[in-house]
C-alpha positions in Angstrom: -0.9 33.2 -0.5 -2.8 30.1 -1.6 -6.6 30.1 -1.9 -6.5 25.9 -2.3 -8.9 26.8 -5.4 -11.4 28.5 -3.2 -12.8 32.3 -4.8 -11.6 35.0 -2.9 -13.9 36.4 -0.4 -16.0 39.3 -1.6 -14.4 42.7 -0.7 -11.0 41.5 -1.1 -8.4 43.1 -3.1 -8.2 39.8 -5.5 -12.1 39.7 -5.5 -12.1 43.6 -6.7 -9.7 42.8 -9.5 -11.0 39.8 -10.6 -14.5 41.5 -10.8 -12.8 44.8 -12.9 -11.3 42.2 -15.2 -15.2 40.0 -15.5 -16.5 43.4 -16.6 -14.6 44.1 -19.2 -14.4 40.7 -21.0 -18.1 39.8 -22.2 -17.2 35.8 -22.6 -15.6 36.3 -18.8 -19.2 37.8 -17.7 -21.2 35.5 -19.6 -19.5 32.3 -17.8 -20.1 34.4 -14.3 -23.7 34.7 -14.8 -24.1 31.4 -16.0 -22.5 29.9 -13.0 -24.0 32.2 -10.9 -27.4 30.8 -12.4 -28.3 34.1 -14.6 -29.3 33.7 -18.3 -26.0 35.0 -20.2 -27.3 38.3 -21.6 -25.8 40.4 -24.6 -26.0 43.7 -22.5 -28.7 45.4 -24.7 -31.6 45.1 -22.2 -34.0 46.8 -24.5 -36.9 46.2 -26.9 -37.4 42.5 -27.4 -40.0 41.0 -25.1 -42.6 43.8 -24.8 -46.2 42.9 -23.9 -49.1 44.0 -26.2 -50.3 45.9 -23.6 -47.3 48.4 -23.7 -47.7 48.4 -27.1 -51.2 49.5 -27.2 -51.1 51.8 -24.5 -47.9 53.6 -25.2 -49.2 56.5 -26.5 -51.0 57.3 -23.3 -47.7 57.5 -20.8 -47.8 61.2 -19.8 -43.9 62.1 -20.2 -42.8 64.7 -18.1 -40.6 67.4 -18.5 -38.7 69.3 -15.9 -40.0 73.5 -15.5 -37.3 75.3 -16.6 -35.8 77.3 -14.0 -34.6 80.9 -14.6 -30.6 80.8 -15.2 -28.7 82.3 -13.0 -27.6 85.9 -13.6 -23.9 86.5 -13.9 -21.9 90.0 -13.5 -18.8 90.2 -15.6 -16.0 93.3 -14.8 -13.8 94.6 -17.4 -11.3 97.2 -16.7 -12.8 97.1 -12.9 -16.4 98.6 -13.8 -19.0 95.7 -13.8 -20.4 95.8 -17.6 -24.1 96.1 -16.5 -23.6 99.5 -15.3 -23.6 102.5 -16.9 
């Protein structure tokens, strides 16, 4: 089936395959975003342009941590008598 040089419509089949095979080539992804009118990116999205007011005030984020929860108690049998019993 010709396309007549037209993309496939998103969803397709072809689109799907054509977008698994973008993915995995960076020069392939890099001419998407450009045409797509993105700034062509080296996929590390960290560091770099951070303001000096993150800078100064990083120290002060409050970082959470989860509560740990009690882990669940397991009984184990052996020879048909569970090993927590006397």
């Amino acid at each position: 089936m010709s396309n007549d040089g037209k993309p496939p419509k998103v969803g397709t089949s072809q689109w799907k395959k054509n977008e698994k095979m973008i993915a995995t080539n960076p020069v392939l992804r890099a001419a998407r975003d450009t045409a797509q009118g993105f700034r062509a990116s080296s996929g590390i999205t960290t560091g770099g342009d951070v303001s000096p007011e993150y800078k100064s005030n990083y120290d002060k984020i409050v970082w959470t941590k989860r509560e740990e929860a009690e882990k669940p108690k397991f009984r184990t049998k052996v020879n048909g008598k569970y090993t927590d019993e006397d």
